[in-house]
N, C-alpha and C positions, 0 to 999 in steps of 0.2 A: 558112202561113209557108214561105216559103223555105231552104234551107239553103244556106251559104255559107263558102268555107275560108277562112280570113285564119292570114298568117302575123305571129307576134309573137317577136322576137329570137330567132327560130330557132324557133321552136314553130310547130309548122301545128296550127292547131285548127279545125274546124268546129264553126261555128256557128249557132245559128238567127235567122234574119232576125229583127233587132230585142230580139234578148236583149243586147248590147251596146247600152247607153242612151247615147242623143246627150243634149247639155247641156238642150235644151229638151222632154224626155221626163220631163225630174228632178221626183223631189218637193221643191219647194220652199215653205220659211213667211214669214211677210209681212217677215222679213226680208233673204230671199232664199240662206237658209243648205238646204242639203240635210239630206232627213231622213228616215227610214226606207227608207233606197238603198243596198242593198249596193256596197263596193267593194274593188276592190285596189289599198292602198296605196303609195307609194314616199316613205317621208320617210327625208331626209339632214339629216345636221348637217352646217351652212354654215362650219366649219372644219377639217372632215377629208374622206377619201371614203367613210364610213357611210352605209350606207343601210339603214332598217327599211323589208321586206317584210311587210305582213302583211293582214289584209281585217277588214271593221268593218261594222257596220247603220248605224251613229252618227259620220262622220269627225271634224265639230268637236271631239265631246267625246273620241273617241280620241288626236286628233292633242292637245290638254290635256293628257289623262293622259302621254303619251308626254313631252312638254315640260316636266312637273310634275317626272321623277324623270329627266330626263339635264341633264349637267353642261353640256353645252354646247347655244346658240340651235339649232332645227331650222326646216326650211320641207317644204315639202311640194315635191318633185320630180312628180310626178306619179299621177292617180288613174284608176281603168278600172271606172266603171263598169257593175253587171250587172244580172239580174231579179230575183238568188236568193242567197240564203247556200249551195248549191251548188253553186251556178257560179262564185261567190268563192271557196270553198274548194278548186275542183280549180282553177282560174287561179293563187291564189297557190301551191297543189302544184307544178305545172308552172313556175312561174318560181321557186320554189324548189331544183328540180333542175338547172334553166337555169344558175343562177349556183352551185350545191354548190361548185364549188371557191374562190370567194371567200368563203364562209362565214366568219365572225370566231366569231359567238356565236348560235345559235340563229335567227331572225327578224333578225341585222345582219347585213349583208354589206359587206366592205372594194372598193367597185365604183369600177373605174378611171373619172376622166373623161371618156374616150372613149365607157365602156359607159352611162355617167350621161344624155350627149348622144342617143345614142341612146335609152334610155328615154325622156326629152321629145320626141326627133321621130316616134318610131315608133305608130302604134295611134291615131292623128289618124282620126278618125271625118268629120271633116268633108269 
């Protein structure tokens, strides 16, 4: 394996060839749902600028629970994912301190439109 730096909204991280999973790397079930696949999250609620940051083994049933208990619709902004529940866990550290100063509450962050767009176009694997 190779090693390679990629920059993600300001974070240079190096990484190793192929630990960042393309779509067709994923484990997917005969429904075509992903599943035992680390990743890090970005869900927004589609009438404000919240965004939960956080990483899952399980996204479906994360992004459920997450939906189950906030007051307003959410979608899914964008997912990155990894090999490892370590690699998930120091990626979401790292974009946790990226954004500290928009911080609302813990795992939400109050993220401008402009920062929103950018999360969807940056970190394109393709």
């Amino acid at each position: 394996m190779r090693n390679e730096d990629r920059n993600y909204l300001g974070i240079k991280k190096t990484i190793q060839h192929g630990a960042i999973m393309r779509e067709d790397e994923l484990n997917l079930d005969i429904d075509g749902d992903v599943f035992n696949t680390y990743c890090v999250y970005f869900i927004r609620c589609t009438t404000s600028e919240m965004v939960k940051i956080g990483y899952t083994e399980h996204i479906a049933q994360r992004f459920e629970e997450i939906q189950k208990y906030s007051p307003e619709k959410l979608e899914i902004l964008k997912l990155i994912y990894v090999q490892n529940e370590q690699e998930a866990r120091d990626l979401e550290y790292q974009i946790h301190q990226q954004f500290k100063i928009y911080r609302a509450y813990r795992e939400w962050f109050n993220l401008p439109q402009y920062i929103q767009r950018r999360i969807q176009d940056e970190y394109n694997l393709n």
